[in-house]
N, C-alpha and C positions, 0 to 999 in steps of 0.2 A: 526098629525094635531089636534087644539084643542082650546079649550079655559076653563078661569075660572070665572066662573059666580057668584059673590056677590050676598046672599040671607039669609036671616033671619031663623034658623031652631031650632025649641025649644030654642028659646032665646041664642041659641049660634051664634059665631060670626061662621059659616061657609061658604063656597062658592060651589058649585057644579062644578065638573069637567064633561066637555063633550068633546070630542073627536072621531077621528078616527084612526087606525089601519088599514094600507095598506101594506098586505103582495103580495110582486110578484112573482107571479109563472111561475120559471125558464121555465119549460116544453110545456107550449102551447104557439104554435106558432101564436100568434096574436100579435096588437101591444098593447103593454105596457099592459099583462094581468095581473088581480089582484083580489084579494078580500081583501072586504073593512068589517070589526068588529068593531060595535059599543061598544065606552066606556062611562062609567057615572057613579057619585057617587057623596058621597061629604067630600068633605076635612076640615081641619082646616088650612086656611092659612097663621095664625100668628104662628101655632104651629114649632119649630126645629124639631121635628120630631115627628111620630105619625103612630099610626097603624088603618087600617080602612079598611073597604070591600067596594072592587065598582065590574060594573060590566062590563066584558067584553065577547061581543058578545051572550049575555043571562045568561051567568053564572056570579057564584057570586065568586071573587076571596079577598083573605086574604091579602092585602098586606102592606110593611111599607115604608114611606117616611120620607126621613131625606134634612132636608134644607142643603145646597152646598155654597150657594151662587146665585146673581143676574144672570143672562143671560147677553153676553156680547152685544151689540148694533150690 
């Protein structure tokens, strides 16, 4: 779950990613048990592909995105 958020950052066009990460854990017996890991960083959303650090769940991770294609409806 997430979204992408339009914002002005040293004059470049980038957008900020925020999100959540909900891993479920198989083993305890409640209902629907989980932990939730905050994401955030910020992207280049016109870029085809691009390497950048965002952060997930306090740490800071290295990762690369490559454009796919649209999301289907």
């Amino acid at each position: 779950m997430g979204r992408l958020l339009p914002q002005r950052v040293h004059h470049m066009r980038l957008s900020a990613i925020r999100g959540t990460y909900e891993i479920p854990l198989r083993r305890i017996r409640t209902r629907n048990p989980s932990i939730r890991v905050p994401i955030f960083g910020d992207v280049d959303p016109f870029a085809r592909s691009q390497n950048t650090t965002i952060s997930v769940g306090g740490k800071t991770i290295d990762i690369e995105i490559t454009y796919l294609g649209p999301l289907p409806p």
